[in-house]
C-alpha positions as CSV (number, residue, x, y, z in Angstrom):
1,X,53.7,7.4,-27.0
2,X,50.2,9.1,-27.4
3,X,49.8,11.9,-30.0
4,X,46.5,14.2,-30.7
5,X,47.9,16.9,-31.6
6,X,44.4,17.8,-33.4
7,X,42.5,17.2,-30.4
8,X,38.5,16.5,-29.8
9,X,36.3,19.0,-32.4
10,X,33.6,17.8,-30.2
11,X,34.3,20.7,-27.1
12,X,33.8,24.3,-27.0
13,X,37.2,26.2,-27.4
14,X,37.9,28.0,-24.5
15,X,39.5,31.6,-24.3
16,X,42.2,33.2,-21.3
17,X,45.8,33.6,-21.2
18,X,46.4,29.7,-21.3
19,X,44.7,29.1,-24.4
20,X,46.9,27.8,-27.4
21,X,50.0,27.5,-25.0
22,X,51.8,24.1,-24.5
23,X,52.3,23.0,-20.7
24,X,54.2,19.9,-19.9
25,X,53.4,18.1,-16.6
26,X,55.6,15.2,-15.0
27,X,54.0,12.3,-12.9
28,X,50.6,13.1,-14.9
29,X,49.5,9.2,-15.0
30,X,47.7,9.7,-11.4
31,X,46.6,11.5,-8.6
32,X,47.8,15.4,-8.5
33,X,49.7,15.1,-12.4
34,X,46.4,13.8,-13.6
35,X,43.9,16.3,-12.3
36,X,46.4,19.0,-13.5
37,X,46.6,18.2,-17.3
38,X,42.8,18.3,-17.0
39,X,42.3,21.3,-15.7
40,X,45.3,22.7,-18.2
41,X,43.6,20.9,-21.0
42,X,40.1,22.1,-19.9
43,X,42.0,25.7,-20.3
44,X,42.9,25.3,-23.8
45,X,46.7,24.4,-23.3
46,X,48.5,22.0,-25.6
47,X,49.5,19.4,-23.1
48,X,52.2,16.7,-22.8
49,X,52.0,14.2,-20.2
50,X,55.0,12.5,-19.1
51,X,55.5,9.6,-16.4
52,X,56.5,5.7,-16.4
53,X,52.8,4.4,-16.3
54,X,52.8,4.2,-20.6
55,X,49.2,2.5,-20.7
56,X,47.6,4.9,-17.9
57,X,49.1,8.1,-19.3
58,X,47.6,7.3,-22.7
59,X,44.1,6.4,-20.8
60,X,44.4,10.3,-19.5
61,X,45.9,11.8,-22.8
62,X,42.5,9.8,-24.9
63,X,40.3,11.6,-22.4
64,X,41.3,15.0,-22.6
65,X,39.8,17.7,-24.5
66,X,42.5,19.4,-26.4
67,X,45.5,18.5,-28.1
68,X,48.2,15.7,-26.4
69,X,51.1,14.3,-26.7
70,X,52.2,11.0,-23.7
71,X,56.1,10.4,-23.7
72,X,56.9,7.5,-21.3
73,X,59.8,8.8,-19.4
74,X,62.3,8.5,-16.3
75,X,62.7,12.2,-15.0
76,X,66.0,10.3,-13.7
77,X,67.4,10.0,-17.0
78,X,68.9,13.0,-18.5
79,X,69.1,11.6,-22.1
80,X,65.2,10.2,-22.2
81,X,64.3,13.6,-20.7
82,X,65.8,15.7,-23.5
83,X,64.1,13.4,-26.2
84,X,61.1,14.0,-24.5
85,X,61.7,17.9,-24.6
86,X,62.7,17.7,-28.3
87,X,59.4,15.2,-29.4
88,X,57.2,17.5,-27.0
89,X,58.3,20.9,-29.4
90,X,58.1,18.8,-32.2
91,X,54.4,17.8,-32.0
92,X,52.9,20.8,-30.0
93,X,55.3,23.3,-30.0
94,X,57.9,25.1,-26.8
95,X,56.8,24.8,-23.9
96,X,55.1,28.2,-21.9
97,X,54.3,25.9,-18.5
98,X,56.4,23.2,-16.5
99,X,55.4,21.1,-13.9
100,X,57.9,19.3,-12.2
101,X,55.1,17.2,-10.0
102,X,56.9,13.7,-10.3
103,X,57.5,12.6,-6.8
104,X,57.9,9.4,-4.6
105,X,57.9,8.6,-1.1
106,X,58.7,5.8,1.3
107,X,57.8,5.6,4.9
108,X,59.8,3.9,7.3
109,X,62.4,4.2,9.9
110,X,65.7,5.5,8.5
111,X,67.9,2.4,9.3
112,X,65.2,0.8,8.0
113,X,65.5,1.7,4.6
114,X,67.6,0.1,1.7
115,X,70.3,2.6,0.6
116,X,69.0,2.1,-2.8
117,X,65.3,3.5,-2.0
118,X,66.3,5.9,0.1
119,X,68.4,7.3,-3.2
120,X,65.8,6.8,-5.3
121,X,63.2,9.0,-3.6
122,X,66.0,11.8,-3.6
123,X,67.0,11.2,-7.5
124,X,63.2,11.2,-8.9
125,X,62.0,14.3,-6.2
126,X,64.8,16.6,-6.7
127,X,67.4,15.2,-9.4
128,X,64.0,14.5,-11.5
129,X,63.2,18.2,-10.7
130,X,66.4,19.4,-11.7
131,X,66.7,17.3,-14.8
132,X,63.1,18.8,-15.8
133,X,64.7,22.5,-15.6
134,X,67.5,21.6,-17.2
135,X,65.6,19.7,-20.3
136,X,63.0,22.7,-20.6
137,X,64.9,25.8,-20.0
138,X,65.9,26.5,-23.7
139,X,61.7,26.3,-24.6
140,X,61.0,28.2,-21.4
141,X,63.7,30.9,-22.5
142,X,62.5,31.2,-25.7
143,X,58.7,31.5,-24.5
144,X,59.5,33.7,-21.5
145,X,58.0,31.1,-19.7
146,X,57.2,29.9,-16.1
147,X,58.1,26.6,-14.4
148,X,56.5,25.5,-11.4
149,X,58.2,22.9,-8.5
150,X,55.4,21.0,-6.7
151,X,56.7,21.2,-3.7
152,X,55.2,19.9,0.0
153,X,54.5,21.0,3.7
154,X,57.4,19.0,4.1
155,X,59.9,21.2,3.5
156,X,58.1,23.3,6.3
157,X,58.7,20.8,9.1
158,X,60.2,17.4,8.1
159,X,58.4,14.2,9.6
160,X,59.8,11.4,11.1
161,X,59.5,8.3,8.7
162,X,59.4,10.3,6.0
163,X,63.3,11.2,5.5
164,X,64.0,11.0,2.3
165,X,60.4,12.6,1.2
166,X,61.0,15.6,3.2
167,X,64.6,15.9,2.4
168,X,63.9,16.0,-0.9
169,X,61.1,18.4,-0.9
170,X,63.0,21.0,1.1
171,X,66.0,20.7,-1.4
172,X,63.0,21.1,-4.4
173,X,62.4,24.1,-2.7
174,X,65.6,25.7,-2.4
175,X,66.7,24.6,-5.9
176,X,63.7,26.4,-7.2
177,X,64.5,29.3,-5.3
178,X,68.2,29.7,-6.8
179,X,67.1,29.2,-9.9
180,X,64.6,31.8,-9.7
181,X,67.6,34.1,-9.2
182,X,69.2,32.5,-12.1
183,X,66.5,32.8,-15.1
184,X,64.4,35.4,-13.7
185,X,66.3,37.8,-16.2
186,X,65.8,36.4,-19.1
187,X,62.0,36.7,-18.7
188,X,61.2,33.0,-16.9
189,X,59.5,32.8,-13.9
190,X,59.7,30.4,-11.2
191,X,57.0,29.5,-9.1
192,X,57.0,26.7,-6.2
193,X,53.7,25.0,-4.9
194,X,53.0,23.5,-1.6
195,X,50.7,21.2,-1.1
196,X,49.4,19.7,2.4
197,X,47.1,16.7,2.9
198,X,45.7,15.4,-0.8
199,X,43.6,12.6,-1.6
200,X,45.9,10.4,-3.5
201,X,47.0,6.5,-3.0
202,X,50.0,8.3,-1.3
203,X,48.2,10.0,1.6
204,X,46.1,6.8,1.7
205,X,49.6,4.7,2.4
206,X,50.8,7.2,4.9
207,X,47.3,6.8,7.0
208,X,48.3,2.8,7.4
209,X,51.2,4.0,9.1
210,X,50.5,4.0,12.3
211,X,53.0,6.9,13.6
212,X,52.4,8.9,10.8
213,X,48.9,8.7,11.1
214,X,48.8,9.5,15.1
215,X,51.4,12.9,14.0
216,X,48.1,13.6,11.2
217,X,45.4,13.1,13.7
218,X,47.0,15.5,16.3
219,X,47.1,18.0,14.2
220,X,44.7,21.2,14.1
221,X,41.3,20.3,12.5
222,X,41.6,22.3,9.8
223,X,45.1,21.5,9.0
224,X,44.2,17.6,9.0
225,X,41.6,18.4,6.1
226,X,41.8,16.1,2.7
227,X,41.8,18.0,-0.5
228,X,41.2,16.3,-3.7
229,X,43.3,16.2,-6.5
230,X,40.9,18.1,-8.8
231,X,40.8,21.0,-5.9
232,X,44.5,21.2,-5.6
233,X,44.4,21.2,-9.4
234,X,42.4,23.7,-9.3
235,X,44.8,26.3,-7.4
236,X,47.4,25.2,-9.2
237,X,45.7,26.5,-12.5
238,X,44.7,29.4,-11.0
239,X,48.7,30.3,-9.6
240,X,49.8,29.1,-13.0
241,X,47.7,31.6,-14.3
242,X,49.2,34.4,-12.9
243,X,52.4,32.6,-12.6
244,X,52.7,33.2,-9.2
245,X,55.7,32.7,-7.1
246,X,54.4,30.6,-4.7
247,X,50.8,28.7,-4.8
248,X,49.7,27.2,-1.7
249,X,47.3,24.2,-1.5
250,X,44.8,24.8,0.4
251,X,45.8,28.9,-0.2
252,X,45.2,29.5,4.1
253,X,48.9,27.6,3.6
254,X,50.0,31.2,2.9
255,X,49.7,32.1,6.4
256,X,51.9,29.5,7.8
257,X,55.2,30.9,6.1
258,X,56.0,33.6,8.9
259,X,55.7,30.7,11.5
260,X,58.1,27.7,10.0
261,X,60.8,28.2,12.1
262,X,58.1,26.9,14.9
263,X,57.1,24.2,13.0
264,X,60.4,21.7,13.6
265,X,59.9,21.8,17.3
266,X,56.4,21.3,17.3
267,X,57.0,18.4,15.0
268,X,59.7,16.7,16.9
269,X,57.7,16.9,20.2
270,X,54.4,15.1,18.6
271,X,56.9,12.5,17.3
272,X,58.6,11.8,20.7
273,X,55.2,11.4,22.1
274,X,54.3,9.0,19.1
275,X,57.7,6.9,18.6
276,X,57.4,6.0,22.7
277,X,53.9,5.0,22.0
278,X,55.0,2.8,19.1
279,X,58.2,1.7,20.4
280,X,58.8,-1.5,18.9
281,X,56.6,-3.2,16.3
282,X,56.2,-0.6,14.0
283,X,59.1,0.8,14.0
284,X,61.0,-2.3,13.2
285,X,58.9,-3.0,10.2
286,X,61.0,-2.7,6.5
287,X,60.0,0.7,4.6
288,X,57.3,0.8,2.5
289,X,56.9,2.2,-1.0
290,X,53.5,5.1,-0.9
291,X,51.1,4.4,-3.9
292,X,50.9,3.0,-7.1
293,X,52.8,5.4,-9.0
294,X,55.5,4.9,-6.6
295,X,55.5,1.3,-6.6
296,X,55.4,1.2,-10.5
297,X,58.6,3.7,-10.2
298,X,60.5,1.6,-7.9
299,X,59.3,-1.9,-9.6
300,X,60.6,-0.8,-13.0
301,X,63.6,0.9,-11.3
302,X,64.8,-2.6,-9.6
303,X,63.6,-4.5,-13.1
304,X,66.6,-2.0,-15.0
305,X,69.0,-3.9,-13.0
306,X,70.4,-1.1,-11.3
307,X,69.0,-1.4,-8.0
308,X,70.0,-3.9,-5.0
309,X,66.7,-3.7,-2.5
310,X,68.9,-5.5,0.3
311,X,71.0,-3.4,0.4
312,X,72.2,-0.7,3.1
């Protein structure tokens, strides 16, 4: 664990509606997590970063300009995630602002996918995100706060060799949606973020997928843009902000809400066009853990004991 709760004297202190507040972010070793407890920092929030990667998240904490606190932590474990809520209020105060932004994915063919990872994608991406509410909400009640699901373009129209990822997306998204309902009178407000194409190690291992790569390249020009992680950050900061009810990444996104129930359809006939292309070779290959963070999830996961890869 990783405390400056003084943080760096050497940085102007910034003013807005962030400033002084504490904002925990999950997944914030890499990618998405990372860029977002910069930006948060850079707005004068009191920040705790939480994730498995223990030496990376204390490389991000040591480089941030404002107070931190790194708790090493699997969002799968309710017990380790209420510690973390209890040293996080401890050392920087309740929390105002939740991520839930941990997430996994593995492509591959469904019957091509140990049991065990196929679970594991749907524990961390919405168990995780659920044991993140359920850790936080007596802070967030207290602070009349706002929690934000990361979310995907997933839950819009679900992707073949991506089954578990987009499962668990969409069910992120309606668990945030109920539990809107749920808290919204006693002050906390919900908001969910989608994100499209982002230039982390993930999108990176869904381009070496050869199906999933043809569905990406067939799509619109400007829907098949990259955004970086400190762009996406940066609309996430901005709909955290206002605690919006829904931030969308890139914000055109916004526009394409009115048209999901098209978007299954359209999906499913790219992917028929794609799977005959790619009939046997790749789609007989094992499923593959996306990204570092990922892989680090999955390789302590299996290390625990718990897990039997072979398995189906």
């Amino acid at each position: 664990m990783h405390e400056s709760p003084a943080g760096r004297s050497d940085q102007p202190a910034p003013t807005g509606p962030l400033y002084g507040r504490v904002a925990v972010v999950t997944g914030a070793a890499r990618g998405v997590g990372e860029a977002l407890v910069r930006t948060l920092s850079a707005a004068g929030m009191r920040v705790a970063l939480l994730g498995r990667e223990r030496a990376t998240l204390q490389e991000v904490a040591g480089s941030l300009p404002g107070p931190s606190i790194c708790v090493e932590c699997d969002i799968t474990d309710r017990t380790a995630l209420a510690e973390a809520a209890r040293r996080v209020e401890a050392v920087l105060g309740p929390s105002s602002v939740v991520v839930a932004n941990a997430g996994i994915a593995v492509s591959g063919p469904f019957d091509s996918t140990a049991a065990e990872l196929w679970q594991r994608v749907i524990d961390v991406n919405l168990t995780g995100s659920a044991n993140t509410a359920r850790a936080f909400l007596p802070q967030l009640t207290a602070t009349r706060g706002y929690l934000l699901q990361i979310a995907s373009t997933a839950a819009f129209g679900a992707a073949p060799m991506m089954s578990a990822y987009c499962a668990s997306k969409a069910g992120a998204e309606s668990f945030a949606l109920a539990l809107r309902g749920e808290v919204g009178p006693d002050g906390v407000q919900v908001g969910i973020a989608y994100l499209h194409w982002t230039g982390t190690d993930m999108l990176t291992g869904i381009d070496d997928h050869p199906v999933l790569e043809a569905l990406r390249r067939n799509q619109p020009r400007p829907a098949r843009r990259v955004h970086t992680p400190e762009q996406v950050a940066q609309w996430l900061t901005r709909g955290i902000t206002q605690r919006a009810a829904h931030i969308y990444a890139p914000p055109w996104l916004r526009w394409c809400q009115p048209l999901r129930p098209l978007f299954p359809a359209l999906v499913a006939r790219a992917a028929r066009r794609e799977l005959r292309t790619h009939l046997d070779g790749d789609l007989s290959s094992p499923a593959q853990v996306l990204g570092a963070g990922g892989r680090a999830d999955w390789n302590t996961y299996r290390a625990s004991g718990t897990a039997h890869p072979s398995g189906r």
